[in-house]
N, C-alpha and C positions, 0 to 999 in steps of 0.2 A: 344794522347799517342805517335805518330809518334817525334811529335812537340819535348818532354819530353825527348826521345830514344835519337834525332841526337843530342840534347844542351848536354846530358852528353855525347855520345863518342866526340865530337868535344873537349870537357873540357878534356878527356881521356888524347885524343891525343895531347893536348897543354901542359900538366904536362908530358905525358913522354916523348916530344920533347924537353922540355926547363930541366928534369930531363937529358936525354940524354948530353945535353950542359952543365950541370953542374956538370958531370961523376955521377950523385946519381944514374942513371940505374946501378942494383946491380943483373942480372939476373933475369931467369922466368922458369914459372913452370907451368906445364899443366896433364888433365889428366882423366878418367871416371868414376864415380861413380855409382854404383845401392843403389837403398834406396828401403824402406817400411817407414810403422809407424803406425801413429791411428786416422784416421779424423772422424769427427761429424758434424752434422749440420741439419736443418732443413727447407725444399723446400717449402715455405710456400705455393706458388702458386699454388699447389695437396695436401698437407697437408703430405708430404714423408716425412720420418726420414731416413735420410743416414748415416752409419757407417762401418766402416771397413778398412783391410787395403791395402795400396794403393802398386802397386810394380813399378817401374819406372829405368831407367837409365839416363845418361844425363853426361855432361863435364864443364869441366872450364880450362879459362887461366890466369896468370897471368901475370905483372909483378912487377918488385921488385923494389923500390926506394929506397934506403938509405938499413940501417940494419934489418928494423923493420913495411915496412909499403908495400904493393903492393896493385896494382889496376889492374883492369879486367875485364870478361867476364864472365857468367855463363848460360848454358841453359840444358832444364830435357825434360821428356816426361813421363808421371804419369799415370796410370791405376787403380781406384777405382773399382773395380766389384763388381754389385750386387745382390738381388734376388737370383741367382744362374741359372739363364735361361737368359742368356746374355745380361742381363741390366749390362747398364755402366757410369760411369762417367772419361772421359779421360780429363787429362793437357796438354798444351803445357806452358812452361813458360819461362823467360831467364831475363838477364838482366845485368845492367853494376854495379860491385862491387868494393869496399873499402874493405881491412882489417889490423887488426893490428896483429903480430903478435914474439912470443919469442922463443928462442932455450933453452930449460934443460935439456944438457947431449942427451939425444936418442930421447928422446920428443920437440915435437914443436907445442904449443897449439897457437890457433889465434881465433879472434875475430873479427865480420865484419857485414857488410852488404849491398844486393844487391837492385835496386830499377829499374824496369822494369815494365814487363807486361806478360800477356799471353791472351789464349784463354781455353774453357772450354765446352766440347761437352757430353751430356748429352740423354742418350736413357734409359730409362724404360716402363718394359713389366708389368705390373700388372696380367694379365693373363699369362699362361704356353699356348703355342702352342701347337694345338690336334694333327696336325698332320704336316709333311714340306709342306710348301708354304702358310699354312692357315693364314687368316686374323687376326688378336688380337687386342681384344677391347679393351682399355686400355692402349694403348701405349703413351707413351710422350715423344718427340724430345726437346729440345733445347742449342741449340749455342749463346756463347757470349762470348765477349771479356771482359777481364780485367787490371786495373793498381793494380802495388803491390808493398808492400817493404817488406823484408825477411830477418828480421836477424837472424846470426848464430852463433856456436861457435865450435869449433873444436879442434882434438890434431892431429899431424901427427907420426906418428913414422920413425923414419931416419935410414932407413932398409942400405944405403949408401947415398952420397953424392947425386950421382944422383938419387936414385929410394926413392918413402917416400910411406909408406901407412899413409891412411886418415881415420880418422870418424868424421864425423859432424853430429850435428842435427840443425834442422833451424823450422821456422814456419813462412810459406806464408801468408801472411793478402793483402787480398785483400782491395782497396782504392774505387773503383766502384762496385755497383751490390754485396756486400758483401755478403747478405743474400742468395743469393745464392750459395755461395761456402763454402764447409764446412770446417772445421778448424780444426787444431794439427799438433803435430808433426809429422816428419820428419826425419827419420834417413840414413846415409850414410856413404859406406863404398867402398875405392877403391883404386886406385893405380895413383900415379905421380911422374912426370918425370921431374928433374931441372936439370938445365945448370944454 
């Protein structure tokens, strides 16, 4: 995955150096998002049904080539809660994105996609604790990495030139260990900043 990460920024950084050279760098835009949504999935290896919705925040940057197309950065940090006695499923994820995108009037819808990775940390309590400190049988840990690609689609609204709010919704598919990450959408709503 490491390998996957440096070949595309290095590709990154060659398209908007040789963009740069050929005046298409047309400005960038950056900025934070929080999301929710609605994931599902099934932990075969306890026989768990996971669902619910996840709360997170996270950023991106762009930039801009030509009228219609920027490439970039994106990374989140995602909170599934479970059970309701502090079982959890937490994201880390990020990754290097492409989008296409068009200006109508106040509206700027775009269309894209990021292709990265993450990790994915995972504690469930099957038992309710009797009392603080006590032992709980039934507990299960685990940690693991994964590759993903995430495509999304978007509008922004062009509140002014500089300031835009955003919505998008995207859905993470993981490429490794799928089965255990659960899946849906993704919704996101936030604020960015162009020059």
């Amino acid at each position: 995955m490491k390998k996957l990460l440096t070949i595309l920024a290095c590709l990154s950084i060659v398209v908007a150096v040789s963009a740069q050279e050929k005046k298409l760098l047309n400005g960038f835009d950056g900025g934070m998002m929080i999301h929710t949504g609605y994931l599902a999935g099934h932990l075969d290896a306890i026989g768990y049904d996971v669902k619910g919705m996840p709360i997170g925040i996270g950023g991106v940057i762009r930039m801009h080539l030509g009228e219609h197309f920027r490439v970039g950065g994106e990374g989140y940090f995602s909170t599934l809660n479970q059970r309701g006695n502090g079982s959890y499923m937490k994201y880390g994820w990020g990754g290097l994105l492409a989008d296409g995108y068009a200006v109508l009037g106040k509206f700027q819808p775009y269309i894209g996609l990021t292709v990265g990775g993450g990790a994915m940390t995972t504690l469930l309590m099957m038992d309710n604790p009797s009392s603080a400190w006590a032992p709980i049988d039934g507990t299960y840990y685990h940690k693991q990495g994964f590759m993903a690609v995430d495509p999304f689609i978007g509008c922004d609204f062009i509140v002014s030139k500089p300031m835009h709010l955003t919505l998008k919704v995207d859905y993470l598919c993981a490429l490794s260990q799928s089965k255990l990450l659960p899946h849906g959408p993704r919704v996101y709503f936030g604020f960015l900043f162009y020059h």
